[in-house]
C-alpha positions as CSV (number, residue, x, y, z in Angstrom):
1,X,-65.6,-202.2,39.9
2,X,-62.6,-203.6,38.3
3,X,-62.0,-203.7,34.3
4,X,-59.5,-205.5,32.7
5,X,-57.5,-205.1,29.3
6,X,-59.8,-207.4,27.7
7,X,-63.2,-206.2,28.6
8,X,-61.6,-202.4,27.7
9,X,-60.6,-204.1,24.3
10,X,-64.1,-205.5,23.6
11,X,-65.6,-202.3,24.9
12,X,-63.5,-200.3,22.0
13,X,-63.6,-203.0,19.1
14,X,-67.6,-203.0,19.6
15,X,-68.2,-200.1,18.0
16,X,-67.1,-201.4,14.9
17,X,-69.3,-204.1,15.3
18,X,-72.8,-205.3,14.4
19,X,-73.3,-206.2,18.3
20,X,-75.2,-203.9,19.2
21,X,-76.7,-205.0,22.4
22,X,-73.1,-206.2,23.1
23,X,-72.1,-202.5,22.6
24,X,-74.5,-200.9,24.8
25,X,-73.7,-203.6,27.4
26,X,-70.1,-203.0,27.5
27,X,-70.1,-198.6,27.1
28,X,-72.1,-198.9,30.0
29,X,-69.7,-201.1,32.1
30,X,-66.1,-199.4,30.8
31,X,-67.5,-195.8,31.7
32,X,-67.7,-196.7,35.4
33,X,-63.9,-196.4,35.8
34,X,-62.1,-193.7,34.2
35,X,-58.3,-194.7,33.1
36,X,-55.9,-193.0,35.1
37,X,-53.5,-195.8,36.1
38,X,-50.9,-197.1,33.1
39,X,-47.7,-197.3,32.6
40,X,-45.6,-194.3,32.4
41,X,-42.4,-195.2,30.7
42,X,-41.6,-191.2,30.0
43,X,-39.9,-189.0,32.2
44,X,-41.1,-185.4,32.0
45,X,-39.1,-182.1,31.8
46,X,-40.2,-178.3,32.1
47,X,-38.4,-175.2,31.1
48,X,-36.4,-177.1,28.7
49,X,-37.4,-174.1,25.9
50,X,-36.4,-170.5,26.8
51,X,-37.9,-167.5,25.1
52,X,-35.6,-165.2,23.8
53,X,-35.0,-162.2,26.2
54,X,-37.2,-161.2,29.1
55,X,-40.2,-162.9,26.8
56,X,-42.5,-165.6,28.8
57,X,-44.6,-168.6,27.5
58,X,-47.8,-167.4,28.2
59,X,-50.9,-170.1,27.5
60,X,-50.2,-172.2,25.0
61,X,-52.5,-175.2,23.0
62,X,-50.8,-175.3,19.5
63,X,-47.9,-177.3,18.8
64,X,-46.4,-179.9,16.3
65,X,-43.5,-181.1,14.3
66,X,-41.4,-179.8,11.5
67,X,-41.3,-182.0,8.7
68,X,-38.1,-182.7,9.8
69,X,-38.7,-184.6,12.7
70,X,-36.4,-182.2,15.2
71,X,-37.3,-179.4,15.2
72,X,-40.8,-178.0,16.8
73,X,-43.8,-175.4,16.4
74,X,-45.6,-174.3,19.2
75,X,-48.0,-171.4,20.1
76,X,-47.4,-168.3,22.7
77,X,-50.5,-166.6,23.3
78,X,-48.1,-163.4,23.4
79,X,-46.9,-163.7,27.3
80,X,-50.6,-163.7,27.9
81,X,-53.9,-165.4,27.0
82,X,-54.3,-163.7,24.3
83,X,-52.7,-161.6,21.5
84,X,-55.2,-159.2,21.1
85,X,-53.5,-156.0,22.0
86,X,-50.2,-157.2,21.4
87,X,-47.5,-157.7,18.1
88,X,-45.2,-160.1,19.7
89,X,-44.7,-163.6,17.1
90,X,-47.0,-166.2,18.8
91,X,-45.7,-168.9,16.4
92,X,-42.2,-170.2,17.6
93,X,-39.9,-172.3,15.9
94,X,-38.1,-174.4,18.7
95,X,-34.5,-176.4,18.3
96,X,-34.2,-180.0,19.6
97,X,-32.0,-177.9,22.4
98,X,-34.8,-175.6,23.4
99,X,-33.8,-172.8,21.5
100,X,-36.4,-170.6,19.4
101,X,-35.0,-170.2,15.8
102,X,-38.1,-168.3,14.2
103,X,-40.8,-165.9,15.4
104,X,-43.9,-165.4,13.3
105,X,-47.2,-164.2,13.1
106,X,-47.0,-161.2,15.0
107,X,-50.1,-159.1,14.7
108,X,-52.6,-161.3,13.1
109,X,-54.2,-163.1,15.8
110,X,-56.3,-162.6,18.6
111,X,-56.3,-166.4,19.6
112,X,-54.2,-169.2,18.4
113,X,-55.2,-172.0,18.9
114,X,-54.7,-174.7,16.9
115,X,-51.7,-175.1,15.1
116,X,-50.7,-178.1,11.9
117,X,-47.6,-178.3,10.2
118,X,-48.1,-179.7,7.0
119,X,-45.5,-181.6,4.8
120,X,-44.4,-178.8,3.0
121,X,-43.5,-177.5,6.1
122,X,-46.2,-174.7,5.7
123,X,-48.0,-173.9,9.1
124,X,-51.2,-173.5,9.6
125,X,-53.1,-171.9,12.9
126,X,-56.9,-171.6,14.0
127,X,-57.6,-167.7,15.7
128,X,-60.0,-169.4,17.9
129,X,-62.2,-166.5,18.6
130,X,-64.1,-163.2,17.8
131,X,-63.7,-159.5,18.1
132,X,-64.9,-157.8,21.4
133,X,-67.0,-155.3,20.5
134,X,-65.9,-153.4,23.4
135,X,-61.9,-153.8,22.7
136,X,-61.4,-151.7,19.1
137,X,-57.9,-153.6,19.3
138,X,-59.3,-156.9,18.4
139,X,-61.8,-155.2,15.4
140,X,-60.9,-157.4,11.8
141,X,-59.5,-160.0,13.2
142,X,-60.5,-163.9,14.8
143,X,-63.0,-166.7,13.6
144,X,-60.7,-167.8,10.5
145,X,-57.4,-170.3,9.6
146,X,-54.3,-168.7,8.6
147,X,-51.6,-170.7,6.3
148,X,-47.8,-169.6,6.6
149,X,-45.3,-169.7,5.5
150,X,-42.3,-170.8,7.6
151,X,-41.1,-167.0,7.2
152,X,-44.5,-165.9,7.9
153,X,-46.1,-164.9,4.9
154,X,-49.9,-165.4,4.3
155,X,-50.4,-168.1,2.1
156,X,-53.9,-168.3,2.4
157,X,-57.1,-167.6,4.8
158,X,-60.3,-169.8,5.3
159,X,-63.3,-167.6,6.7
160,X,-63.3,-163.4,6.8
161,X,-61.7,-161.8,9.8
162,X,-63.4,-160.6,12.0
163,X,-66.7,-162.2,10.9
164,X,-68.6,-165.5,12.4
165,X,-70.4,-167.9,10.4
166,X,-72.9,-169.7,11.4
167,X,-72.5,-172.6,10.5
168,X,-74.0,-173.3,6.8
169,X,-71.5,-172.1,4.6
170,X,-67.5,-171.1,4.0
171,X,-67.6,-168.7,7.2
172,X,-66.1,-169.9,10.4
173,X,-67.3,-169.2,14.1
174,X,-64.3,-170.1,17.3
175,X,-62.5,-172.8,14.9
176,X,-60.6,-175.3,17.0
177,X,-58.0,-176.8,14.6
178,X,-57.3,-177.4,11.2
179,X,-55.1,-180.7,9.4
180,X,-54.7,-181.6,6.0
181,X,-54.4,-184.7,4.1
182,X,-52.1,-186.1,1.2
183,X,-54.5,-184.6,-1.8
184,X,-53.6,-181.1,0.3
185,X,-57.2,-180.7,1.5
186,X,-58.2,-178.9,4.3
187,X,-60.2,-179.8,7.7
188,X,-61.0,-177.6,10.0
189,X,-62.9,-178.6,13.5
190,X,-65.5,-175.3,13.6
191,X,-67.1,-174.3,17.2
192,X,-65.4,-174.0,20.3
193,X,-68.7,-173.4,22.8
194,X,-70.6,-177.0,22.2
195,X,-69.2,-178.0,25.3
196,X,-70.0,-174.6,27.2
197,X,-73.6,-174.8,29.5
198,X,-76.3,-173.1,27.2
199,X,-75.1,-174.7,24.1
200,X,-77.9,-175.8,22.3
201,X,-78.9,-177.5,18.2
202,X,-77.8,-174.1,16.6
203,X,-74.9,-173.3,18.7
204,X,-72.0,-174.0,15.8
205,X,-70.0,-177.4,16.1
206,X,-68.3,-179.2,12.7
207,X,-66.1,-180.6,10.6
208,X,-65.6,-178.4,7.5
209,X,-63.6,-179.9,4.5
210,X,-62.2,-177.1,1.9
211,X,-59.8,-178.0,-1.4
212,X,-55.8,-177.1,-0.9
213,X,-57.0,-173.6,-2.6
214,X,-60.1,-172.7,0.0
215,X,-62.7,-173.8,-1.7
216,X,-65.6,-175.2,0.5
217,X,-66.1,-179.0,-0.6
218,X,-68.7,-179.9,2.3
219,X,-69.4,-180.1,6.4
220,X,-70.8,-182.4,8.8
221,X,-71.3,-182.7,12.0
222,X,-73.9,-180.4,14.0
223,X,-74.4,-180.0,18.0
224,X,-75.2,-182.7,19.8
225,X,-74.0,-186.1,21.2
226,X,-75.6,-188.7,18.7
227,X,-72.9,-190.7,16.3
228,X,-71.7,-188.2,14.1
229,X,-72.6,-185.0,16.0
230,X,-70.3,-183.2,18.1
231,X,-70.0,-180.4,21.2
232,X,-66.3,-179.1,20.1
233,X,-64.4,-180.5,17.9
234,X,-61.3,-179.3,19.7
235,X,-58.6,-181.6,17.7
236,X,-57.8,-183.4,14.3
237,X,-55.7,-185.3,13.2
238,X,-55.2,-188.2,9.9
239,X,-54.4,-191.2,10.9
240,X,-52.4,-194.8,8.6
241,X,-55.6,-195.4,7.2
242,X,-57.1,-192.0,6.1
243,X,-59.5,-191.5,8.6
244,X,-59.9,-188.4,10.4
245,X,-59.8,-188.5,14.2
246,X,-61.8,-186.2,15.7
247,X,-61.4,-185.3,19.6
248,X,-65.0,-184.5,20.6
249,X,-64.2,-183.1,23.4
250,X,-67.4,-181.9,24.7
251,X,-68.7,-185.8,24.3
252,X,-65.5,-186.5,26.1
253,X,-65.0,-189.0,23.3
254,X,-62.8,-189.7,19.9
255,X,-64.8,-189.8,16.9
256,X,-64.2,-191.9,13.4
257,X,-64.8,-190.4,9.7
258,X,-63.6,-190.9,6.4
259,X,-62.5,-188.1,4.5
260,X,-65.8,-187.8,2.9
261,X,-67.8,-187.2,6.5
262,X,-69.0,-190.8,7.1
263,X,-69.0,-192.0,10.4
264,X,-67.0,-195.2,11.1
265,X,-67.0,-195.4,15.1
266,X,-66.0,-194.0,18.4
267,X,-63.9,-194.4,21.4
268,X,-64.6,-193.3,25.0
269,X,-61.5,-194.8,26.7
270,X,-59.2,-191.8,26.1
271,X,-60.8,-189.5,28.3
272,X,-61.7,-186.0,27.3
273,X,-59.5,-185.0,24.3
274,X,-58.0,-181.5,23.9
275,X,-55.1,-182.6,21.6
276,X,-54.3,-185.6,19.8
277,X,-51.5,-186.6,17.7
278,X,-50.8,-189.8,15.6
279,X,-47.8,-191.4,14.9
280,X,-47.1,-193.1,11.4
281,X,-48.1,-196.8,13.4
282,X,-51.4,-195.8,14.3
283,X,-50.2,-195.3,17.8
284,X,-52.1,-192.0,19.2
285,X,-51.3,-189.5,21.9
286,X,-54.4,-187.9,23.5
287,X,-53.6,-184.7,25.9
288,X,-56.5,-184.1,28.3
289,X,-56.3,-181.0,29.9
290,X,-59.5,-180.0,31.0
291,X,-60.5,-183.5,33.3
292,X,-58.8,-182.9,36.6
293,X,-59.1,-179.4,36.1
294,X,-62.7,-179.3,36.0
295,X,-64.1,-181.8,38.0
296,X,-67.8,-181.6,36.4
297,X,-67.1,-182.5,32.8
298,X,-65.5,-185.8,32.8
299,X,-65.5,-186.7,36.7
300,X,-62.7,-189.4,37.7
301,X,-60.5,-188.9,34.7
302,X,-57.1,-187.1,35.1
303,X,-55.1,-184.9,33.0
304,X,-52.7,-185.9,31.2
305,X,-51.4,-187.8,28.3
306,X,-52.9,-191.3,27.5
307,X,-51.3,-193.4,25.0
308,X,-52.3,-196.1,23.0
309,X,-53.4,-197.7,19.8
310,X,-56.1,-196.8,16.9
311,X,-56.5,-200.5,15.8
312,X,-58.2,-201.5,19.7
313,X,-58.5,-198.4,21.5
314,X,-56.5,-199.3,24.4
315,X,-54.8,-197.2,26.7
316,X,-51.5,-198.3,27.4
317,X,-49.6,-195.6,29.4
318,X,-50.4,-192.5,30.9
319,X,-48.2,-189.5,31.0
320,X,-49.7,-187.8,33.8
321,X,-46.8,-184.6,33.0
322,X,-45.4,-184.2,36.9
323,X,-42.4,-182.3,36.8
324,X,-41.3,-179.5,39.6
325,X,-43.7,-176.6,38.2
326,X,-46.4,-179.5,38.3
327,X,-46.5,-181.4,41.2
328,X,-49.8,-182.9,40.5
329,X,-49.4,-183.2,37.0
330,X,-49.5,-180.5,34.0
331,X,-53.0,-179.9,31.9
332,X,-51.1,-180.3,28.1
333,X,-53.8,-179.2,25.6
334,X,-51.9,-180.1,22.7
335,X,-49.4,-183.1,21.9
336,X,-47.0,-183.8,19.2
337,X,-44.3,-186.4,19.0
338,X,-40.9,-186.1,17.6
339,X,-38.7,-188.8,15.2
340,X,-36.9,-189.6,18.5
341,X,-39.9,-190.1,20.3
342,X,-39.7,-187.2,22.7
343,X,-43.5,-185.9,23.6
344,X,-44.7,-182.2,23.4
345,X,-47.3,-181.2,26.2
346,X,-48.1,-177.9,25.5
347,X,-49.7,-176.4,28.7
348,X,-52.2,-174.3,28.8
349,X,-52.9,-173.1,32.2
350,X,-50.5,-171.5,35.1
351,X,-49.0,-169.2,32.6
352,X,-48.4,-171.8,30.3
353,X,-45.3,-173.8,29.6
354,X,-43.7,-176.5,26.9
355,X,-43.7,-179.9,29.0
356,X,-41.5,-182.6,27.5
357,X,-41.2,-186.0,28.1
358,X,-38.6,-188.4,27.3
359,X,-38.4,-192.6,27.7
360,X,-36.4,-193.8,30.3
């Protein structure tokens, strides 16, 4: 079956409709095809960012843009998958020329994750998981949101080390990511197993809102795949309007909220969302990495990039990331933009690797 443009637009706009019967009508329709051919007006570049001596990119999921438009922050999971037994700087600075100008972080983490560079240029990372009880190297560390300092020093932490919440107060459990908005408050997308087989009502899965100094203001969210509940909360991001954009990626959806937790509306044609990054237009770059990968979650749907716009929820191009190392196309997990337009897939599989892609 065959979808156009305009059916896809009427599909997205419903949501924020009264139509209901319209709505269910059209989700129904629009989820027969998944969106895998657009445009792709970018031309897409690996191994343009060396590590500094015999160092390699190991998996990566974090990265975003200085407040200076040029330069870029992106994680290392220390060579590896994880930092856990390791002291190497998993948060790298990178020059417009692929050049790493700052190393920090080095000890803290067991699992970065998600990674936010706010406008003071402070940077903020999600350890996205707990201590082994089996490994006494990870032991104090995980389940908690660390602010930097662009040199690295510990400006602030949301949730204990080492300890999981569950899920009714201050305490984290897996966060995903973490954003803030103009007022310097704090949101933090809390559970990464909703999406896993076995989840269930109490398995963890939120959006918790804290002031700029920690202090919890309030959650929503809970597991499940109703409006306004979620199965991972894997990436956030602000957009023109002050709504946060929530990729749901268990629901293989985007989700709608103000600032205060209400729920405004959702869209399905973006695949399933790992990482999503909005530019000051409203335009929004969704990296699915997990689609093509894993055949059962989201069946159809490639990974890649798809890009489009917040005010219709139309796709129009997909960066499906084929470069040498990727002949069938790279699985970015996170995405960030640059002032020149340049687009950060940050891969996260096949020993990880900083995809770039330009306009031709």
């Amino acid at each position: 079956m065959s979808i156009n443009k305009k059916l896809i637009s009427k599909f997205a706009a419903c949501f924020f409709s009264s139509a209901a019967l319209l709505c269910v009508h059209i989700t129904a329709v629009a989820q027969l095809e998944p969106i895998n051919e657009r445009p792709n007006p970018y031309s897409s570049v690996d191994g343009w960012s060396q590590l500094p001596g015999d160092r390699t990119w190991g998996s990566t999921a974090g990265v975003d843009i200085d407040p200076d438009g040029r330069h870029l922050w992106a994680i290392d999971r220390c060579g590896s998958n994880t930092c856990a037994e390791s002291n190497l700087d998993p948060i790298l600075k990178i020059d417009p020329n692929g050049n790493v100008v700052a190393a920090i972080g080095g000890g803290l983490m067991l699992f970065p994750h998600g990674l936010h560079v706010d406008r003071d240029g402070n940077i903020w990372v999600t350890d996205g998981q707990g201590p082994d009880l089996t490994n006494p190297a990870t032991a104090g560390k995980g389940h908690v949101v660390y602010k930097l300092s662009p040199e690295g020093e510990v400006l602030l932490v949301l949730g204990q080390p080492g300890v999981a919440g569950d899920g009714t107060n201050e305490l984290l459990e897996t966060p995903c990511d973490v954003v803030t908005d103009a007022d310097g408050n704090i949101y933090v997308g809390d559970g990464h197993s909703g999406q896993n087989p076995g989840a269930t009502e109490d398995t963890v899965a939120r959006i918790v809102k804290f002031d700029r100094n920690g202090n919890l203001i309030n959650y929503w969210g809970g597991w499940g795949s109703a409006a306004g509940q979620l199965k991972t909360p894997h990436a956030l991001d602000i957009d023109s309007r002050n709504r946060l954009i929530v990729g749901d990626r268990g629901n293989n959806r985007l989700q709608i909220f103000d600032l205060t937790g209400n729920y405004i509306g959702e869209f399905k044609s973006f695949s399933r969302p790992s990482g999503i990054y909005i530019t000051d237009d409203d335009t929004i770059f969704v990296a699915d990495s997990e689609s093509e990968f894993d055949n059962t979650r989201n069946p159809g749907w490639h990974a890649g990039i798809r890009v489009g716009s917040l005010l219709d929820g139309i796709v129009d191009y997909f960066i499906d990331g084929t470069v040498a190392a990727y002949p069938e196309g790279s699985n970015p997990e996170g995405v960030a933009v640059d002032s020149a337009g340049n687009v950060y897939g940050a891969v996260v599989s096949d020993g990880g690797a900083m995809v770039r892609s330009s306009r031709r």
